[in-house]
C-alpha positions in Angstrom: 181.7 151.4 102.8 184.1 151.9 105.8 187.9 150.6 105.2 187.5 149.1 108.4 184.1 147.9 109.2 183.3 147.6 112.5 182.0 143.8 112.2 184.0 142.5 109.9 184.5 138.8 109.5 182.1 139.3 112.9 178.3 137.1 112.6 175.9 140.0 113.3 172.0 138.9 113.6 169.4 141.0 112.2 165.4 140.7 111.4 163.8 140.1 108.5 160.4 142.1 108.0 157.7 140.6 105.9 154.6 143.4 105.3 151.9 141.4 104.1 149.2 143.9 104.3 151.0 147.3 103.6 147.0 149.5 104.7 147.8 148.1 108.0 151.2 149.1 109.0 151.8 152.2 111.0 155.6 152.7 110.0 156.3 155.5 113.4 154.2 152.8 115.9 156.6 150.1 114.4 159.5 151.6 114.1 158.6 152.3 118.7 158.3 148.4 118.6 161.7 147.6 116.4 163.4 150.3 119.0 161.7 148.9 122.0 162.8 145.5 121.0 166.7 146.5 120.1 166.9 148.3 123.5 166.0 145.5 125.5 168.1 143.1 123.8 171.1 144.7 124.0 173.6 143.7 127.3 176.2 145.4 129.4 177.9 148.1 127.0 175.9 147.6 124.0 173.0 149.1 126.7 175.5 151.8 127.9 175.9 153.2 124.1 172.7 152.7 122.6 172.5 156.6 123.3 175.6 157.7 122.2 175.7 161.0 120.1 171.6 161.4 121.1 170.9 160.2 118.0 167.3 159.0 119.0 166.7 162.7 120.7 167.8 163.8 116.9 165.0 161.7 115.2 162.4 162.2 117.9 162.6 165.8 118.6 163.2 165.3 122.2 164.1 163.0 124.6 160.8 161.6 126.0 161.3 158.6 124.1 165.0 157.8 125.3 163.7 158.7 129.0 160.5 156.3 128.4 162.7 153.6 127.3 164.8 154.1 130.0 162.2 154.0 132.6 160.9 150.9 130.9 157.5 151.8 129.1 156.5 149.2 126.8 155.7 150.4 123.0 151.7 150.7 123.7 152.3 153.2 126.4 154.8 155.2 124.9 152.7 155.1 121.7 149.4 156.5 123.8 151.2 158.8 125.5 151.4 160.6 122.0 147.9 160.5 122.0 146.4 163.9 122.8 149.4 165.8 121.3 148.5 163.9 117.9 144.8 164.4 117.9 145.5 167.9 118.7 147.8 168.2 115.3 145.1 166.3 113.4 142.7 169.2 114.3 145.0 171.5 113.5 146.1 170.4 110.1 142.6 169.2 108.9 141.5 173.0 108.5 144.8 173.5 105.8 144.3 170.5 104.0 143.0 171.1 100.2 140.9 167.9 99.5 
């Protein structure tokens, strides 16, 4: 724990996320909604360093998803434009699985 947390004494909201049917959930598509969501709630310089230190370039690779965010794409079209490069990594990787 920090010695000086950054919201202390501070009421900070959060979520709460119940998975009742665990087969159904697609964590990455989610976790493009829960980012979508945070983006587009935050204001004025919350917005301005939601960025900082690329740390969603870090997780995704690159920055498509940042600059898709930016440009406004909601999760569904982010999430399809993923499409072909997925089905082509399922084709790939189904010749090297074992069983």
């Amino acid at each position: 724990m920090s010695a000086s947390p950054r919201f202390k004494d501070k009421l900070v909201h959060g979520i709460e996320i119940t998975v009742t049917d665990p087969s159904k959930v697609q964590p990455v598509e989610l976790g493009i909604h829960l980012v979508h969501a945070f983006y587009h709630q935050s204001k004025g310089i919350d917005r301005l360093r939601f960025f900082n230190n690329n740390w969603i370039t870090k997780l995704a690779g690159t920055k498509r998803l940042q600059n898709d965010l930016e440009f406004g794409k909601t999760p569904e079209e982010i999430i399809a434009s993923w499409q072909f490069e997925l089905n082509q990594f399922k084709l790939l990787k189904a010749k090297y699985l074992l069983y």
